[in-house]
Each structure stands twice: as C-alpha cells, then as structure tokens.
N, C-alpha and C positions, 0 to 999 in steps of 0.2 A: 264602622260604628253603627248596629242597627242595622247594617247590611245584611241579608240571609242570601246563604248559598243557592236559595231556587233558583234565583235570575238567571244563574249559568245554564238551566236546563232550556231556557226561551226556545221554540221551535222558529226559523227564521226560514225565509226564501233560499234555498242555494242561488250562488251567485255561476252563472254556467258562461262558457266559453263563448259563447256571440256576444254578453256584454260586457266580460271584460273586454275583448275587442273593441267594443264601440268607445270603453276609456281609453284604451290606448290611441285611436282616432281620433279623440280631441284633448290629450295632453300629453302623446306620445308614449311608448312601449318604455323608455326607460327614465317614467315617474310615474308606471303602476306596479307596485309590491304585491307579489304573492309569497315572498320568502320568510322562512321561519322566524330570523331573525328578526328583522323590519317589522311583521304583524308582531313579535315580541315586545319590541321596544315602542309598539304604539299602542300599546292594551293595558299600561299602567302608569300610574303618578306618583304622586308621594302620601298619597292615604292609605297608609296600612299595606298591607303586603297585598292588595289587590291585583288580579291578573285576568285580562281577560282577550283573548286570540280575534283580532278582527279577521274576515274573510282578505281582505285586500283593502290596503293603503293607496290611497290618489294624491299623489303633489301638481296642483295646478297653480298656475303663474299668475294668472290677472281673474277678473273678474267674469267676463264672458266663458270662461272654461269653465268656474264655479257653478253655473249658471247651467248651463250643456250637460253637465253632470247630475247634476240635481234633477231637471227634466227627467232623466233615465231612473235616478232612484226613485223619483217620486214615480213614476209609470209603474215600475215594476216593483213600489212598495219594501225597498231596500232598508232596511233600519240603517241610516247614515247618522254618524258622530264627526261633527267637529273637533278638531283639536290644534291648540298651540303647541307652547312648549313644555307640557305637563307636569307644569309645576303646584297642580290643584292641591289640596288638603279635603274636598270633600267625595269626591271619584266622579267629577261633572263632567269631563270628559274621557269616561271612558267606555268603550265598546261594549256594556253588557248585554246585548244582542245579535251582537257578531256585526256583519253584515259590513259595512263601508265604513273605513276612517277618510275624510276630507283632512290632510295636513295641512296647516296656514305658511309653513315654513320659507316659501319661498317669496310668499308678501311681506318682505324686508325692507321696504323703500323706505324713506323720508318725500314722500313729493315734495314739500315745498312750504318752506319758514314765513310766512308774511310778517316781516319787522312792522310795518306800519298799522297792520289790522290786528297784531299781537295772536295771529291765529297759527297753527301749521296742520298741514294734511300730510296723514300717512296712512301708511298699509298697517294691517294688523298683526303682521309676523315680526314688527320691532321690536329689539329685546328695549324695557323702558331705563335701561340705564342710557342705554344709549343713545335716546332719542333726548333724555333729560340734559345730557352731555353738548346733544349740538344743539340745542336753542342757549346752552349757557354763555356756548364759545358767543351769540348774539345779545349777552347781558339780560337773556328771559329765562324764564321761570317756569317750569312743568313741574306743580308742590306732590301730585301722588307717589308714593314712594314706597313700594310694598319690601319685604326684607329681602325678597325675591329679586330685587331690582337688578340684580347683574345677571340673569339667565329668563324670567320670564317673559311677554308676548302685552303689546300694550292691547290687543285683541281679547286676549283673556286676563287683564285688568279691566276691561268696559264691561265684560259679558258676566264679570261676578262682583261689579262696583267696586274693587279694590280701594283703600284707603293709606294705611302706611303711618308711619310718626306723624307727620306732618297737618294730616288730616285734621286733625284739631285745631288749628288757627283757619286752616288754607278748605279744607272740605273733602271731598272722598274724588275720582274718578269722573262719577255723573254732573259734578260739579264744572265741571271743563269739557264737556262735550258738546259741540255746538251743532253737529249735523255726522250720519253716519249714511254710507252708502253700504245696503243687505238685498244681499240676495236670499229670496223666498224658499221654502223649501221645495214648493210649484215651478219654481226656476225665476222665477218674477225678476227684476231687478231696479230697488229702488232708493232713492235717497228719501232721509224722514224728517227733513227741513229746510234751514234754509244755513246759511252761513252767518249769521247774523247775531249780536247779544240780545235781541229780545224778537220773540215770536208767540203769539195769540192766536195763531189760526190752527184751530181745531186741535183735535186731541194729541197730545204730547208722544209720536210714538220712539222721538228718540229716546229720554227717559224712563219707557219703557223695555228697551232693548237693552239698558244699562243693568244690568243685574237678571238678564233672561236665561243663561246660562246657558247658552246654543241652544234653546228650544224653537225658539219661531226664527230663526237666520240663519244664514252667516255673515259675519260682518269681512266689508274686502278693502274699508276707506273707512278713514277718522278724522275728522274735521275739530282741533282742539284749540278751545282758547289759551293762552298764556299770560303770564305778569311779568313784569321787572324781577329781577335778581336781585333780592336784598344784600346787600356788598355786608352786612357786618353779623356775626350771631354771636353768641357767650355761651358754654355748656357747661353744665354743673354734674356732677355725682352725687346725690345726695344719698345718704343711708338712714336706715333705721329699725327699731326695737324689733317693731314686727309689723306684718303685710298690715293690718288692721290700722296700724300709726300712719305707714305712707298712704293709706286711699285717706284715710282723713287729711289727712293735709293735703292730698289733690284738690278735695274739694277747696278745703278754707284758701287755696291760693288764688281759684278762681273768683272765691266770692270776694275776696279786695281788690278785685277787677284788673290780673293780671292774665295775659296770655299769650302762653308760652305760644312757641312755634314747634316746641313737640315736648309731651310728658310721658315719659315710656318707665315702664314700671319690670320690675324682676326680682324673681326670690333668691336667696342666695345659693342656693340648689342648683338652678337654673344658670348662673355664674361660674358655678363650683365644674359642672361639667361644661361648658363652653371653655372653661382655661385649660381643661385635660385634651377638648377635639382638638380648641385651636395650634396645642403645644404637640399631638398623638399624630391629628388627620393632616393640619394646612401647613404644618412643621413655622407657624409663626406665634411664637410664644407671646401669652400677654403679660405686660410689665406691671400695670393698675395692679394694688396691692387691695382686697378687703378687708375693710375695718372689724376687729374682735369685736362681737357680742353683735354686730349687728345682720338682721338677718331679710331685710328688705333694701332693694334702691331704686329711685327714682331718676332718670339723664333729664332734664329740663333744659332746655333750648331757648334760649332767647334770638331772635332774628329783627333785623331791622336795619336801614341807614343812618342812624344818628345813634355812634357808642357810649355819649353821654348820657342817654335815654335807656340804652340799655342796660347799660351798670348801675342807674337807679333802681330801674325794675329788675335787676338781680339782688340787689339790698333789700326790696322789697318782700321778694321771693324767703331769703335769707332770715330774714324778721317772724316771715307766717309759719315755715318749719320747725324754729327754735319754742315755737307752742307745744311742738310734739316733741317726743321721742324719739330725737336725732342724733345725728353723728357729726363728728367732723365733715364739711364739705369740701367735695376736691373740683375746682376750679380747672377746666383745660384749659392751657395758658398757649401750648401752638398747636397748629392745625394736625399735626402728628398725635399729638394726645387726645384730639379732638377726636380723629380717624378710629385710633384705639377703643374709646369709650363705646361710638358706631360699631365696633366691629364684635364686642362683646355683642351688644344688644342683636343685629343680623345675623348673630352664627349659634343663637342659642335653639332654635326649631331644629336646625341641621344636628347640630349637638345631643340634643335629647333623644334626634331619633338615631341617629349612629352608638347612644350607648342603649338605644333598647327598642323594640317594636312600643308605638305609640297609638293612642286613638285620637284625632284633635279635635278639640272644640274651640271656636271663637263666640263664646255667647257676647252682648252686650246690654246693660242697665246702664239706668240716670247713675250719673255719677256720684250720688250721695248715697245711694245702695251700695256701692261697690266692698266697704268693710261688711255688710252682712251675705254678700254673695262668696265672696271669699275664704270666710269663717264658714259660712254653708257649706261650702265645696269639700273644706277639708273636714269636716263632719261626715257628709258622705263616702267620703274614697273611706275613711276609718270603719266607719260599717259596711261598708263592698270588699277591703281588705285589698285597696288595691294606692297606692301612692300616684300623687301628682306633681307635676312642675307649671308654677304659673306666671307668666308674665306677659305684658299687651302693652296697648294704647289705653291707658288709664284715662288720660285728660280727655278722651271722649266716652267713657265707660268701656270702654271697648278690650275683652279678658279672655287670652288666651288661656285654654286649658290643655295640659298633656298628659293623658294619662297610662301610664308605665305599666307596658305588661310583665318586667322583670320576671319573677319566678312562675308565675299563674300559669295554669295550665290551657291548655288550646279552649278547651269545652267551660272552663270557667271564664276565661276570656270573649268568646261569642254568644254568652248569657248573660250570666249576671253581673257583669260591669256593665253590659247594657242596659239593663235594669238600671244600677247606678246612674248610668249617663242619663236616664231618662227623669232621674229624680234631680239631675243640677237642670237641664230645661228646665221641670215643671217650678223649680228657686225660681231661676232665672226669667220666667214669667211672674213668677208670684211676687216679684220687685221691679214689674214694669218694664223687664224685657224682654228681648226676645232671641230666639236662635241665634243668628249669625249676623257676623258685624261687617265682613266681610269675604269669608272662606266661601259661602255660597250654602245653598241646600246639597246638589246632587243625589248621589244614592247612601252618603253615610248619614244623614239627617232626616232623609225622608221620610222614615217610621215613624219623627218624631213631632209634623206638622200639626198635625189635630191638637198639641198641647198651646202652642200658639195663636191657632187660625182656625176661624169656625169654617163650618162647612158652608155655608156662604159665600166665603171668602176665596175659601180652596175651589167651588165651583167654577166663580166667574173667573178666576186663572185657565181651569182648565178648558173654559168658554175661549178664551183669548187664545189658548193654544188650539184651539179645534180652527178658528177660524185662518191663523198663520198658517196652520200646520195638517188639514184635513184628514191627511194620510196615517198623518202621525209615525212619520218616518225620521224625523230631523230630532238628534238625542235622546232618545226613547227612554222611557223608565226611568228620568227623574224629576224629582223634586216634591211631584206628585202622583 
C-alpha cells in the first residue's frame, strides 16, 4: 500500500565469506541460512504479496549472540531486519535492503510466572496464545489478544503495540509492559527499567520501544504485568440495518456507562466469506445462521466475577440497541457457541485474503466519528472503483479496512487505489485520527506520514532514530 518498487533496487554491502564465518563462530554453521528457500520464507508477511530476498538468515538463542551479531553488522554497516513470526500487515519486517535477517524464533521460553508480583518474564519468540494459556492454567490474565493469537510472537505484539478485542476495557500491549531487555543496534545491551508498577526516573524508554517497530532494538526479554482471570463473560451477536446503525449504538452504549470487555464490529460481507474459508479452507463449517436484511454485527462481551452484574449490564446493553436498527439478538448460551462466534470474528483477515489479494489498513478515530468514517470509506472505494470489506475494534475506534483487488488490473492497483487509500488517511485525519491503530507504519504506510504528522514531529523521531541507531543499519527504510 503506497509501497514503490524502487526500494528493491537499494544498492547494499555484499555480505563476503569472512563474515559470514564470523556468524557462524558465534551461533554455529547450522543456524546461518544462505539457502533459497529459508531467505524465501524470511522476505515476506502477510502485506500484500510482498517479497523481498535477504542475503542470510541468523537464528541465535539468547541474547549475548544477538549482541555479537549486531557489533558485526553495525562495523560493517550491514542493513539488519529483525523478524518474528511474520505475521505483520504493514511489511515492518521485512528485508527491503537485503542484507541480514535476525530471526527471534528460537527465543520461545516462558522464564518465569511470578504469582505473587502478578508479573512474568519471557523471551520474544512466544507465540501469545500460548503464553496467554499458561498464566491461565495460574488463574491470571494476559487481556492483549491480537486475532493472530494462535501463530504470532509477543515480541512483535510490543514492537507494533498490538491491541486485539479486548483492548477496550483491558488496554493495548504497552499497557502491560513493565521493563524490556534490548539489545542496541551498537551491540549495547540493556534493560529500560525497572520491574516495578510505578517509575519516575527519567525518560520513558520502555514505552518508547513499544510501538518502534524494530528500529532502535531488538527486543530479547519481556517483563509483563498480569490481572486475575475474570471466571465469568456473556457474549452477544447483535445485528443490524446497516454499518452506520451499529457505530451508533457503539457509541450510545458507552455513553450509559457500559463497558464491554470487547465490541468487535463486521459487515456482512466480511461474514459471508469467512463461512465459505471456514467451510472451503479449515473444513470446519460454521453453524451461526445470519439474520435476513441485516447487514452489520456487532459480538459485545461482557467479562467479570459476579454473573448477576453481568446479566444486568447485558439488559442494559439490550435496552441501548433496540434505539437502533436492530435485529434479533443471539445470546451464546455455552462456551462452544461462544468459541464459534470468536472464530467468525479471527478468521475473517485470513478469509478476505484467501478470496482475493488485499491492501490493509487499520485506521483509528474517536468513536463518535466512526458512522461518518465508514460512510466515507465506502464513498471513496465507489470513486476509486475498487470494493471493501470492513470490520475491527469499534469500542475503541479502532477500523479495519480491506481493500479488494478482485478484477483491477496490476497498474491500476499500484496507483490509483493508492491514491484512494491516501484520501481514507486524509478522512481519517480530518475526524481526529490517525493511521494505525495497531498494524504499525512499516513500508505500506509510510508514504502516507506527512498527512498525519508534521515535519516536526517526523523529525525528532528521526532524531531518536539517529541516536539508537547511528548507522542506521537496524530495519532500514521504514516508517520514515
């Protein structure tokens, strides 16, 4: 999105035989990739059919190798790219330089649950289902919950703030980070806090590392806080006339002073093709039938320990939508139907791109814009000639867009939808907000900074990057 084919021609260092040697010296000859395959599968994501060849792939194990490594690239000026599990949506890590991928893959640990400080420490290569999983078996609570949750890296949930349903009662990512251990792109190695819930001394640099997007690090340790495991939730389907009715009644539900523990929103489009993957791709068909004439839904979640409390504030709930243009509500009554509703909502990005090449955007506005962003959007794709599929985290403004390359041609596709795309930004400013909610900048959005951020702003970033990063070897070429 926005992306231009130049970057491929980047003129870069050749990477010569004495140092690959010197990687294989400090993490062994058989976890340095030179083979077609491996720099294949390490040169792309899930943004758009992007592809791009790194010179050689390094899997190192702990942190002192990461460390060892980097010294070398940063000496000899190597364009090195971090990477997880590359599950991005905006191409933040990928290789458009060539030059060195750093895989995280092998920092898979859990170090260590503290029940009583409600914290745990781990490595960056944990996929975050799983890491969600074992503080549960311990009755705690890790609320980030990207849809991703069963294959991506809690490493690259900190480095692009990820959020998820949930994010709206509970908070995003940065929210739960208490101290990260990063190695510099100098080789430095350090931690940027302390362990602790409250710290005052001096400038914030965890915080800062949450949403960096591998530019000034890599991250090798995660120091996370945790909650209690609310033992009870209620989840609701609710439908309606059209997209414009459900963001209205997002809002009005909050202003009666309810709050969900996730309000997630989708068109019926967006529905229509997750029940052809689910039933085509996962061969597990979904049962949930959609109601005639209605062509928005909203899953609303209530979470808490006390299910008297919560069945009021679902009556509540109940009361503020029947102002709209609603449907019948479908109640999950067991945890199976519960499952199902979730499984619509996480399978509809995979869905939309298995029936078509996609461009994604997650813009996000104040929640009370959200019917004139929407109504905007689909105004635009009608003069760009190109269809979309939308659905997100509404209950924080938070609005995915997908836009469907179906018939369009190659060359109308790398123009003027971009064009298009650059007219939902400049909405999507013009109603208070901004790019990304959580997908990141990378290289598919970066064209489009200047509509959001003065040059002021875009400076002292790139101030912050010169001083992390002097070489400007550590993920080169994005954001800005």
């Amino acid at each position: 999105m926005g992306y231009t084919k130049e970057l491929e021609t980047i003129e870069t260092l050749p990477i010569g035989e004495l140092i690959i040697n010197q990687f294989k010296s400090i993490i062994g000859e058989e976890n340095v990739f030179e083979d077609s395959e491996t720099r294949t599968e390490n040169g792309h994501d899930k943004t758009e059919d992007y592809q791009f060849m790194p010179d050689v792939v390094l899997r190192p194990a702990n942190t002192q190798q990461v460390s060892e490594l980097l010294k070398i690239c940063n000496t000899h000026k190597l364009p090195t790219t971090p990477r997880g599990a590359g599950t991005g949506l905006s191409g933040g890590a990928l290789p458009i330089k060539k030059g060195v991928v750093i895989s995280m893959d092998r920092f898979n640990k859990i170090l260590n649950i503290d029940e009583l400080n409600l914290q745990a420490t781990v490595e960056p290569g944990v996929i975050t289902e799983v890491f969600q999983n074992a503080v549960k078996e311990k009755g705690l609570f890790y609320p980030p919950d990207p849809a991703s949750s069963g294959s991506c890296f809690l490493g690259g949930n900190l480095a692009n703030n990820s959020g998820g349903p949930k994010a709206v009662k509970y908070g995003v990512t940065r929210d739960y980070v208490l101290n990260i251990e990063v190695v510099l792109p100098t080789g430095e190695i350090i931690w940027t806090a302390a362990n602790v819930l409250k710290n005052s001394t001096g400038y914030n640099l965890t915080q800062l590392m949450c949403g960096s997007e591998g530019t000034l690090g890599i991250i090798t340790k995660i120091v996370f806080k945790l909650r209690g495991f609310p033992k009870k939730n209620v989840l609701m389907m609710i439908p309606f006339s059209t997209n414009e009715e459900a963001c209205k009644a997002i809002a009005a539900i909050y202003v009666n002073g309810i709050t969900p523990s996730g309000m997630e929103f989708f068109e019926k489009e967006a529905a229509a093709k997750t029940f052809d993957y689910c039933e085509k791709v996962l061969n597990s068909p979904v049962t949930t039938k959609l109601i005639e004439g209605m062509n928005a839904y909203l899953l609303c979640e209530l979470d808490g320990n006390d299910e008297e409390v919560l069945m009021r504030d679902a009556e509540r709930v109940m009361g503020v939508v029947e102002k709209f243009e609603s449907g019948e509500i479908l109640f999950a009554d067991t945890e199976a139907q519960k499952a199902e509703l979730w499984k619509i909502r996480k399978n509809i990005s995979p869905a939309v791109n298995w029936y078509t090449l996609t461009k994604s955007d997650d813009v996000v506005v104040p929640r009370s814009n959200l019917p004139k962003l929407i109504n905007g959007i689909k105004e635009i794709g009608k003069k760009y000639n190109f269809n979309t599929v939308c659905f997100g985290h509404l209950g924080d403004g938070n609005l995915h867009v997908n836009i469907l390359k179906e018939g369009l041609s190659e060359e109308y596709w790398n123009t003027k939808v971009n064009d298009g795309i650059g007219e939902i930004f400049k909405l999507t400013v013009s109603l208070g907000g901004t790019l990304s909610g959580e997908h990141g900048i990378g290289i598919a959005k970066k064209p489009y900074m200047s509509i959001a951020l003065g040059e002021v702003n875009l400076n002292l970033m790139r101030g912050i990057k010169k001083v992390f990063d002097p070489n400007g070897i550590l993920n080169p070429g994005k954001i800005f």
